[in-house]
Structure formats: C-alpha cells, structure tokens
SELO-256443 format. One record per atom (N, C-alpha, C): x, y, z; residue in three letters. Coordinates in steps of 0.001 Angstrom, whole numbers, plus 């500000």, padded with zeros to 6 digits. Each point is the difference from the previous one (the first is absolute). Example, Ala and Ser with C-alpha at 12.3 -4.5 7.8 and 13.67 -1.06 7.14 Angstrom:
BEGIN
513190494310507800ALA;499110501190500000ALA;500900501200500000ALA;499650501050499280SER;500820501190500060SER;499230501090500730SER;
//
This chain:
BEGIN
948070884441714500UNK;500124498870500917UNK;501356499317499848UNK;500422499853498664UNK;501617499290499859UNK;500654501051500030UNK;499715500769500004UNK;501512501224500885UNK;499982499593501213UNK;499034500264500722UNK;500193499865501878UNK;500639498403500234UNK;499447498929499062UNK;500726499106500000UNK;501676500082500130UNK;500060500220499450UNK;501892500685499322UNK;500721500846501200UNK;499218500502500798UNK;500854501100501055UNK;500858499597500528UNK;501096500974499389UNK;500983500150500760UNK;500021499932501756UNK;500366498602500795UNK;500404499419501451UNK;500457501550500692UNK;500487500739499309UNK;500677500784501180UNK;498683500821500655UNK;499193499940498958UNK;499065501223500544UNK;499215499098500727UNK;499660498908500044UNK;499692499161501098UNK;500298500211501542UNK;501636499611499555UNK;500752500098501257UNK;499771501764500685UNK;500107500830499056UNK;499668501548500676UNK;499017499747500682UNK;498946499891499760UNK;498659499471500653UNK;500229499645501608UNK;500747498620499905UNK;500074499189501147UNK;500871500998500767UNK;501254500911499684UNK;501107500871500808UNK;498634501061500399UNK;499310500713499251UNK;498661500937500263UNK;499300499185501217UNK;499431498950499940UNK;499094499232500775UNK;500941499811501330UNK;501249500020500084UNK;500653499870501376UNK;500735501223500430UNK;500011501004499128UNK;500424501281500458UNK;498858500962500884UNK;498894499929499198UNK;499063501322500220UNK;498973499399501658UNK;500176499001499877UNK;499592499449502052UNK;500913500409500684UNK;501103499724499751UNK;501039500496500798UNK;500222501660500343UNK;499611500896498926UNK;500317500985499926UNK;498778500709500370UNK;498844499369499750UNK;499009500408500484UNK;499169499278501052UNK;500023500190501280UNK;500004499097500972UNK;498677499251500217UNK;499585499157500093UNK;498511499525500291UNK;499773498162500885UNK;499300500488500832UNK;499860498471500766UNK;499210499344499614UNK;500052498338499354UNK;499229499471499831UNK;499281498838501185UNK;499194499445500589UNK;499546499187500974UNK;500973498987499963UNK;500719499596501190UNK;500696498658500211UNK;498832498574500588UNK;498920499841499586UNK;499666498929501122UNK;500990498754500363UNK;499819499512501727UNK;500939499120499713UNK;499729498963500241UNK;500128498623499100UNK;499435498498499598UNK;500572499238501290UNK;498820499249499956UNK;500084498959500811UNK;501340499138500563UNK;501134500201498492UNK;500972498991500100UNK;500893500994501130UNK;499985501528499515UNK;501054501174500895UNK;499527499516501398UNK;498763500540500382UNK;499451499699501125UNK;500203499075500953UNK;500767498712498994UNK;500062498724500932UNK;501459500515500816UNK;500935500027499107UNK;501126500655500893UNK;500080501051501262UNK;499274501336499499UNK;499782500846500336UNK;499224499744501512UNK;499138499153500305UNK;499648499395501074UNK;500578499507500778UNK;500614499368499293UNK;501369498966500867UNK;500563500630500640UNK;500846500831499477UNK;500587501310500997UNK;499206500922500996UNK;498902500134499077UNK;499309500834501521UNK;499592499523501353UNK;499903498705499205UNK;499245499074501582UNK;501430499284500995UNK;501290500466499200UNK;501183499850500913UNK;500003500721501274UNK;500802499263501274UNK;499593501195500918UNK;501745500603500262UNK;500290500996500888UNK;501433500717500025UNK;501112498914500692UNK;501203500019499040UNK;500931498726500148UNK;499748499097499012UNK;499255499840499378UNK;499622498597499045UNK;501365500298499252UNK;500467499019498997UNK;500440499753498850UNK;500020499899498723UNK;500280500464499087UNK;499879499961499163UNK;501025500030498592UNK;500064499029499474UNK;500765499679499169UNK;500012500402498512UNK;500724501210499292UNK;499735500283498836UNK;501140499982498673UNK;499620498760499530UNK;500848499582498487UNK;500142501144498879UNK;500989500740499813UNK;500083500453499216UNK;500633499377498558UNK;499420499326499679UNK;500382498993498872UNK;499562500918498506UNK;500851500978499761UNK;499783500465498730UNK;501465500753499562UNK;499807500831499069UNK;501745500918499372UNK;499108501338499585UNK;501198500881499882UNK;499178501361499232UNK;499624499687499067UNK;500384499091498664UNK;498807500200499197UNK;498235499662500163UNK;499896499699501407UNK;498238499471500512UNK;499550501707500987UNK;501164500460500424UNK;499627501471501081UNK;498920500440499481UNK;499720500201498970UNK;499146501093499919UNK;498189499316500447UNK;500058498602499997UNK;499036499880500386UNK;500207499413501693UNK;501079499215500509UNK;500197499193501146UNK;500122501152501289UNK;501202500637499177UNK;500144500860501286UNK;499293501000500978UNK;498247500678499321UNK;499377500467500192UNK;499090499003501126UNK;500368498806499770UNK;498915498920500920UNK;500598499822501140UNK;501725500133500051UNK;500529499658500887UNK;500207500646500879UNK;499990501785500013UNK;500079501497500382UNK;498345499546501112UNK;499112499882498882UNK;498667499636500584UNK;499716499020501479UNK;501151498846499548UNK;499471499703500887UNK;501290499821500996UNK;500603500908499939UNK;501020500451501202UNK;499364500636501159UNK;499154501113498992UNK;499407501049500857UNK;498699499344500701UNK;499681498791499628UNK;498990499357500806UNK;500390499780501117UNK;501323499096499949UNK;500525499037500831UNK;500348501117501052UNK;501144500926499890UNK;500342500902500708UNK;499163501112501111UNK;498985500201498993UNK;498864500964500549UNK;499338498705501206UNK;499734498994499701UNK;499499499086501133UNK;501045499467501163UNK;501220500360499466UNK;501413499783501526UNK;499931498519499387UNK;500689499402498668UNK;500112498657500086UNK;501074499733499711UNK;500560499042500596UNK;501248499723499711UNK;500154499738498512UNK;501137500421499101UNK;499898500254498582UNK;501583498779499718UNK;499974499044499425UNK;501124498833499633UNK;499799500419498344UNK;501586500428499624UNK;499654499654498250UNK;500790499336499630UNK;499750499665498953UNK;501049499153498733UNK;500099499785498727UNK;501165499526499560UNK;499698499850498520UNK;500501498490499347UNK;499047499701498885UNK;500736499078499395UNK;500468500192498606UNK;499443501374500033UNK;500852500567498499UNK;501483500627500048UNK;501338499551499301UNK;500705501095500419UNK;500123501659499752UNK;498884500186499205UNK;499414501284499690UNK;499511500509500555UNK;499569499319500907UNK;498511500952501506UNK;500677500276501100UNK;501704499922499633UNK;500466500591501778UNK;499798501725500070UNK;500178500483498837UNK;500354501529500189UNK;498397500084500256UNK;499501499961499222UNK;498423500526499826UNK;499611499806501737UNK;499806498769500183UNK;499737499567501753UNK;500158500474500806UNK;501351499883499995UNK;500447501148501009UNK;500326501564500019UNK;499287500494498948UNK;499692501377500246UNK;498697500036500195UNK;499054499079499780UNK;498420500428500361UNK;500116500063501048UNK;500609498504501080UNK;499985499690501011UNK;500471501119501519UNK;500973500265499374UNK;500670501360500434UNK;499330501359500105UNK;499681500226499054UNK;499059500987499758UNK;498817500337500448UNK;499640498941500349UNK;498526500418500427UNK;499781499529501555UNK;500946498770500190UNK;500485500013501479UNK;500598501128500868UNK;500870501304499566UNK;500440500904500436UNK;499175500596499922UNK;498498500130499041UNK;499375501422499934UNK;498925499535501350UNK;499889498800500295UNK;499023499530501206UNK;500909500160501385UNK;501498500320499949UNK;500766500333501133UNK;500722498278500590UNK;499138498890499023UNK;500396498771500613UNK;501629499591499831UNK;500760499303500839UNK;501060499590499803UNK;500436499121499615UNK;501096500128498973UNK;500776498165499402UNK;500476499291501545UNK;499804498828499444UNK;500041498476500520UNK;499099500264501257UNK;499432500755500446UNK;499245499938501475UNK;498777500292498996UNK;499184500686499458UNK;498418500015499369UNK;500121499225498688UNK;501001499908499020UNK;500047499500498864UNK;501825499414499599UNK;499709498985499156UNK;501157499787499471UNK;500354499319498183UNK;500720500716499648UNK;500467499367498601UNK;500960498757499938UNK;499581498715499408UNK;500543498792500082UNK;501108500182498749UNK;499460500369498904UNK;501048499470498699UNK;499457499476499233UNK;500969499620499256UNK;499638499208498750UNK;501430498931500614UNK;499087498784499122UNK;500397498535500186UNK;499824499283498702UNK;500908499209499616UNK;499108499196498637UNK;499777499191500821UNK;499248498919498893UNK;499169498428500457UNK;499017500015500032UNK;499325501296499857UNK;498075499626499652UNK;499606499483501341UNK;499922498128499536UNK;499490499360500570UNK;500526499374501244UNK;501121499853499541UNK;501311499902501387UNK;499761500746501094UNK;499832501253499447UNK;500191501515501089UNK;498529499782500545UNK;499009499683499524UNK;498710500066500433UNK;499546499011500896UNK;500886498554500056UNK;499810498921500848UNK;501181500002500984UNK;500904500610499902UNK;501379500263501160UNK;498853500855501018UNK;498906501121499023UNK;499682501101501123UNK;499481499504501349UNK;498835498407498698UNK;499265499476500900UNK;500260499069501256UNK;501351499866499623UNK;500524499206501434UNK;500852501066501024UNK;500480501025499264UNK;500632500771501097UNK;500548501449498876UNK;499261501147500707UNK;500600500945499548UNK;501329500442500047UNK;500524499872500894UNK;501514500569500423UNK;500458498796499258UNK;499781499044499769UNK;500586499419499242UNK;500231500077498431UNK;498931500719499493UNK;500188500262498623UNK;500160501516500032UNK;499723500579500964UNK;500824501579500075UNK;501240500069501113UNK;500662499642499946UNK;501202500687501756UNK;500115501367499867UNK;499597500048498842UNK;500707501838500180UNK;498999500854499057UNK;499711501041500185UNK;499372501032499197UNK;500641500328498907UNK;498688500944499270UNK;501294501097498901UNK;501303501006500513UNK;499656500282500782UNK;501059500454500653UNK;501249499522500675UNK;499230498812500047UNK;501650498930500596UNK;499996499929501768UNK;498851500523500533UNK;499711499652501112UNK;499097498685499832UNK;500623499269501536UNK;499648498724500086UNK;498089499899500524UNK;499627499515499567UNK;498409500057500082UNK;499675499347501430UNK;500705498902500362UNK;499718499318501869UNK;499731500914500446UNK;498748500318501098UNK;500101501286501214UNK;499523500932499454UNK;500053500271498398UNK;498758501264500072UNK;498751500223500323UNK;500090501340500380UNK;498311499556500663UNK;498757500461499207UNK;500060500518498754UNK;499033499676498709UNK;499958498503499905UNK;500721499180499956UNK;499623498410500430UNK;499934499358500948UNK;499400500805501268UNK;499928499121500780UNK;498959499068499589UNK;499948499083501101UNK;498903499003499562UNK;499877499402498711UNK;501096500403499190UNK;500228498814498694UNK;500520499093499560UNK;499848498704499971UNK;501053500031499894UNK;499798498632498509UNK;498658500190499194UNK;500234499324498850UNK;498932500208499020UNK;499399500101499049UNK;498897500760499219UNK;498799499438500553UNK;499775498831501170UNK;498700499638500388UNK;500048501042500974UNK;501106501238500748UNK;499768500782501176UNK;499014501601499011UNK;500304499660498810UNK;499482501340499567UNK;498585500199499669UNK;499324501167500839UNK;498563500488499800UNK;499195499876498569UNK;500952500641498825UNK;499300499943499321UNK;501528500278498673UNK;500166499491498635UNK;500917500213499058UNK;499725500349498860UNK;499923501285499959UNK;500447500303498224UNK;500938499717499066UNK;499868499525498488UNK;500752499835499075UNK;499407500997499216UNK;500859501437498826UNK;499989499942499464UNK;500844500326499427UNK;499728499698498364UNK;500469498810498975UNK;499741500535498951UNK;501252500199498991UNK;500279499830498451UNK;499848499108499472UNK;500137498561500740UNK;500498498863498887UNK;498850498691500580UNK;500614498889500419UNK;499180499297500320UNK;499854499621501512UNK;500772500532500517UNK;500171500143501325UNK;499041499718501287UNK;498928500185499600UNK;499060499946500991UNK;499057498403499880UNK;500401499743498490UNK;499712498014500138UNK;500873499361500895UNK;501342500161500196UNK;500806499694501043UNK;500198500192501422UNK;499343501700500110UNK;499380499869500912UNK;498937499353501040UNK;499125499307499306UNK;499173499444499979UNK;500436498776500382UNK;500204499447498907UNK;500752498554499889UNK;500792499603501035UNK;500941500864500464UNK;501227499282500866UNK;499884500702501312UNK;499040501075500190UNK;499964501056500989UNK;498536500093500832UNK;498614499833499086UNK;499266500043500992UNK;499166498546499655UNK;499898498869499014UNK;499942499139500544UNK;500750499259500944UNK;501204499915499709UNK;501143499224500974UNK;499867500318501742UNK;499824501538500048UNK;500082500355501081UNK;498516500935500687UNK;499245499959498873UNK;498615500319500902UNK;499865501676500849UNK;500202500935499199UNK;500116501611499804UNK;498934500649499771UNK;499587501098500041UNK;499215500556499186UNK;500649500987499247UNK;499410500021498420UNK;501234500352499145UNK;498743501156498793UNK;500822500953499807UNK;499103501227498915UNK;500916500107499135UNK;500133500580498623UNK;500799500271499253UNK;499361501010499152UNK;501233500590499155UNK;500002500971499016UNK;500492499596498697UNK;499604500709498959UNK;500995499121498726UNK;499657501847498971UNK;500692499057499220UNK;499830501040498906UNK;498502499868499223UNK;499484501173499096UNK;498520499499499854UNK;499981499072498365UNK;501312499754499896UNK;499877498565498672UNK;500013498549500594UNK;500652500240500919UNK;499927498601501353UNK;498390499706500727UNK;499887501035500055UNK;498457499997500806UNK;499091499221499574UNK;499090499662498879UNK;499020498779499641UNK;500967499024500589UNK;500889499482499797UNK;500616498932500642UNK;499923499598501163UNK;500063500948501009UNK;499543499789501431UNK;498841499752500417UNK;498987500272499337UNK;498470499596500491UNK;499732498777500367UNK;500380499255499285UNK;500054498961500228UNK;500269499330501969UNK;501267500941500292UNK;500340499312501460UNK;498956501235501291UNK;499086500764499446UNK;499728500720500203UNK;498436498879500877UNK;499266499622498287UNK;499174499189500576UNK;500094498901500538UNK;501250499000500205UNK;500246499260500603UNK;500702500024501742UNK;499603501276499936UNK;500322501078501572UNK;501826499455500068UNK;500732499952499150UNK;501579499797500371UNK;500506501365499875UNK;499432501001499688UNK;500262501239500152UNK;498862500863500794UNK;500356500758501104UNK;498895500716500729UNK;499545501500499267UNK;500977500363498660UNK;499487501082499377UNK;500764500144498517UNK;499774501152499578UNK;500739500464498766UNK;500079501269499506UNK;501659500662499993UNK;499307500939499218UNK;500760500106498599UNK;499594500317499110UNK;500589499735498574UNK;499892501315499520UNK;501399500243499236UNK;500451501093499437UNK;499865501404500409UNK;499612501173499623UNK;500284501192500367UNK;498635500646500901UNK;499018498962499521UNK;498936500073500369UNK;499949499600501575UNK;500108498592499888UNK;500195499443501227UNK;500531501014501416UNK;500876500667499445UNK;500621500973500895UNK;499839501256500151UNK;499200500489498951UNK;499007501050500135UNK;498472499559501216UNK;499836498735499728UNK;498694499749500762UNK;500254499971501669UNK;501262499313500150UNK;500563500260501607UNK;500420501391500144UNK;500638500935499291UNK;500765501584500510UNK;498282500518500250UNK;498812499541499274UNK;498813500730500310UNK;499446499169501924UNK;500140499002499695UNK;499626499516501272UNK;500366500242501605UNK;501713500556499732UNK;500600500248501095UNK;500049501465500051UNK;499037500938498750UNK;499401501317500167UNK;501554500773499803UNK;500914499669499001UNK;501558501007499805UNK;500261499333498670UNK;499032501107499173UNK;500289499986498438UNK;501440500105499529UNK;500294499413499011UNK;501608500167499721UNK;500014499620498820UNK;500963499729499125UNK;500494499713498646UNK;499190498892499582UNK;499399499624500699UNK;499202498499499275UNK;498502500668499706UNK;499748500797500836UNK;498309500229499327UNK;500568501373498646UNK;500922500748500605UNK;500386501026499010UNK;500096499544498433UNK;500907498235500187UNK;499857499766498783UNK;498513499586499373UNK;498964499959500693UNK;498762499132499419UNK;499578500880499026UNK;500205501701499716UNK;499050500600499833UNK;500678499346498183UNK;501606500342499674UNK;500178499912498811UNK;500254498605499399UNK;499885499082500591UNK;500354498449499880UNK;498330500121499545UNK;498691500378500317UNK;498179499919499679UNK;500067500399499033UNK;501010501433499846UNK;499356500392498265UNK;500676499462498827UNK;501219499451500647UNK;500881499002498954UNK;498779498719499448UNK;499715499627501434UNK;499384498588499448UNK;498739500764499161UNK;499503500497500227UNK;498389500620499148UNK;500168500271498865UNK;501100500968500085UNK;500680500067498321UNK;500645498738499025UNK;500397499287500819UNK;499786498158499221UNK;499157499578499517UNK;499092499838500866UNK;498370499522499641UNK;499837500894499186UNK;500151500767499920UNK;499427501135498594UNK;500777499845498559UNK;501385499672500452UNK;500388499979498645UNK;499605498287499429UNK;499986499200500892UNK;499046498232499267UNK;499278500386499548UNK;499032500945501113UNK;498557499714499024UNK;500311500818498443UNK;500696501104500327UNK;499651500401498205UNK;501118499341499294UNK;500733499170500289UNK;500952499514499565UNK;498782498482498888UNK;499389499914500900UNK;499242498947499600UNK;499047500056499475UNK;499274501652499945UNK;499001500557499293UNK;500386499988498407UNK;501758500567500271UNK;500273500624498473UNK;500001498614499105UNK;500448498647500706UNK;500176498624499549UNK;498656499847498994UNK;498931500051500859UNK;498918499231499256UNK;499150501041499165UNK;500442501339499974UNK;499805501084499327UNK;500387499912498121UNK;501606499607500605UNK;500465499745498512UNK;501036499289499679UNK;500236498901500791UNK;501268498997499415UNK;499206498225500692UNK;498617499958499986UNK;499544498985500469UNK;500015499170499007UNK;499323500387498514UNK;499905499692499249UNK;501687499385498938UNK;501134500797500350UNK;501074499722499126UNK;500319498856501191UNK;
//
C-alpha cells in the first residue's frame, strides 16, 4: 500500500496521455444529449425567419480555440444554413484571425457573400464604450470593416442601424465579457442575448441564465458538442467528447483510490 503511495507522477501522467490517445485512435461515439441551456440558443436561431440578423461576439484568443471556436463554426452553420444575415466582431484583439476565418469559411462553403449575406466588423477596444457607441449607432462605432470598407450601405446591414435593430446576439467569451454584455448591452438597450464561455466560466453564468438576462448557454467543449449534434454536422466538438469522458473517469478513479490508499495506511500517522 506505501509503495503505490510513492508512485512515481509520470506513470500517472502515461495513464492520462493512454486515456486521450486510445479514443482517438480508436474511434467510438459517445451520446451528446443536448441541455436545456444549448437549446435556448439553438431555438433562437431556428425560430429566426430568412434576412434576420444576427450578431456574433467573438470575444476570445487562441489560447480559448479549442473549446470557442467549435461553437462558433456551429453556429455559423446555423445562421447560414437558415439565409441569416451573419454581423461579427471582436472585443478581443486575439479573435480577429480566428473570426474571420470561421466567418469566411463557412460563409463561402454556403456560397453566401461578404458585405451583402454577412460581414466582419473588427476589433475595437473599450469594452464598454464600444458596446454603448453600438447602442446608439453602429456606423458610428464601426465606419469601416476589417477590411477597411466603409460599413454605410451594406446590405448585410440593412435595416440596422443600432444593437436594439438586432434579432438576436451572441457573445462568446474567454474572459468576462459577457457581464458587460449584459450590463451595458442588453439591459441598456433591451436585445435578446445567448452566450458561450469557456467551461471554467460556465457555473458563473447560471446565474443570468435564471434570471432570463441570458436566453441560453453553452459552456466549454461540451456546450458545442451539444449544438454540432443539434444542427445534425458532427465535428471536432463531439469528436473531442469521446477522450475528454475517459480522461474525466480516469480522475474519478484515481481520487477514489487515491483516497482508499489514505485511510488504508497513512490515516492513522
């Protein structure tokens, strides 16, 4: 029992590299159901009709991709597959590249066109600045795209012309981003607003969840596994569920005997 105590971490860690190699290598689907909080979003968009708007914050950096960007792919292909007008942005200066290659990407694979079906805004600092300029006038806190075309007259915005014109707005979010959202964006101006976060952020949001200031949630890798199942086009987010399950199982396994070996034979010293 005080040997296994004593083990050498690496063979631990082999374990955990084993536990995320052999899913991968050996392929297997595990059930995505998807929670109530996915669903709330996921609705929102469906019950959009062709032309709506839609506004999507890419408020994160590559070190969050591996869980954000799978949500955002997700719900491109929502927006797109339903003909909706697609507005993005960022308030990270890390989320321009990422953004605008989802945006791009999956807008060309639907045949839709920049600035007439969708458009990329940028990145802006000011948080809160940028979020209450929107609310009095977009062209005013954007004149110009990422590209350096002037935003007046496009016709992905027609009919916009301040965050109370938009159908429905996604934030998601690395950091704290989506309290500000909130705060300066859909109380101030009265939106309906969904977000994404990372899944260490996530208990945190429940909170605006039951106080209906958020119309959904999806949190971490999961979250975005539960929408790629909903809109029926599996992708990197359910792929990851299978080895992210046996990671966590193999946790719980090593507490419990971690905690077995405790009261086995060092309870007493």
């Amino acid at each position: 029992m005080e040997r296994l105590l004593r083990v050498d971490r690496r063979i631990l860690f082999a374990f955990v590299a084993a536990a995320v190699t052999i899913p991968l290598l050996i392929k297997f689907d595990l059930p995505v159901p998807a929670t109530r909080e996915v669903r709330g979003i996921y609705d929102k968009i469906d019950s959009l009709s062709e032309g709506s708007h839609v506004l999507i914050a890419f408020d994160y950096d590559p070190a969050s991709k591996e869980e954000l960007q799978p949500m955002a792919v997700a719900l491109l292909h929502h927006c797109f597959e339903k003909d909706i007008n697609v507005i993005g942005m960022t308030l990270n200066p890390g989320g321009t590249g990422l953004a605008d290659s989802a945006i791009t990407e999956v807008g060309t694979e639907y045949g839709r066109k920049y600035k007439e079906d969708y458009v990329f805004l940028g990145y802006k600092t000011g948080v809160e600045l940028v979020m209450i300029n929107m609310g009095e006038n977009i062209y005013s806190a954007f004149p110009n795209d990422f590209k350096g075309n002037a935003t007046t007259d496009m016709p992905a915005l027609k009919g916009v012309q301040s965050l109370q014109d938009f159908d429905f707005v996604v934030d998601l979010a690395s950091g704290s981003s989506i309290e500000a959202w909130i705060a300066f964006g859909k109380e101030k101006y009265n939106f309906d607003l969904g977000a994404g976060c990372t899944a260490v952020i996530g208990p945190d949001m429940y909170p605006f969840l039951q106080s209906k200031q958020i119309d959904g949630l999806m949190s971490g890798l999961k979250g975005a596994a539960e929408y790629e199942t909903l809109i029926s086009r599996k992708s990197s987010a359910v792929a990851g569920m299978s080895p992210q399950s046996v990671v966590h199982v193999l946790v719980v396994l090593f507490v419990i005997f971690g905690n077995f070996l405790y009261f086995m034979t060092g309870r007493k010293k």
